[in-house]
N, C-alpha and C positions, 0 to 999 in steps of 0.2 A: 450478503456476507456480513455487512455491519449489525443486522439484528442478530443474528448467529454470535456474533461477538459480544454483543450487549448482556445477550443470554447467558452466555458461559461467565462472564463476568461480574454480571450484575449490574451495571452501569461501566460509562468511559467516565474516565476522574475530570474531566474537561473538555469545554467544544474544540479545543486547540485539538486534543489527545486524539478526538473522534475527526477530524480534520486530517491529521495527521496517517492515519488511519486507512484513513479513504485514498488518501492521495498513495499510502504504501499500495495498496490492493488493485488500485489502478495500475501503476505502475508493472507490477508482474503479472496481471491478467493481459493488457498488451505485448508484455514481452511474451509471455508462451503463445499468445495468437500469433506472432511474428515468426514465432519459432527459435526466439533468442536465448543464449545462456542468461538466465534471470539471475545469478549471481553476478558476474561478469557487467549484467546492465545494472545492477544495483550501485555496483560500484564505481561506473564511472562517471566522469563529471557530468555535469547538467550544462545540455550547446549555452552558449551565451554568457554562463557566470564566469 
């Protein structure tokens, strides 16, 4: 999915951005393998903070 993004884009503005990125795509590809409302998990907090 990152070079799919790279592509349409042309570059990420930053390795933070591309970082950032990752960690979003992570996040919602676990939650639909789980079967989770991927909105709902977006929005809640993160255990421990």
């Amino acid at each position: 999915m990152g070079k799919l993004r790279e592509k349409i884009s042309g570059c990420y503005r930053s390795m933070q951005g591309a970082r950032d990125f990752a960690n979003l795509r992570s996040v919602i590809a676990i939650a639909r393998k789980q079967d989770w409302n991927v909105l709902e998990t977006l929005a809640s907090p993160i255990p421990g903070n």
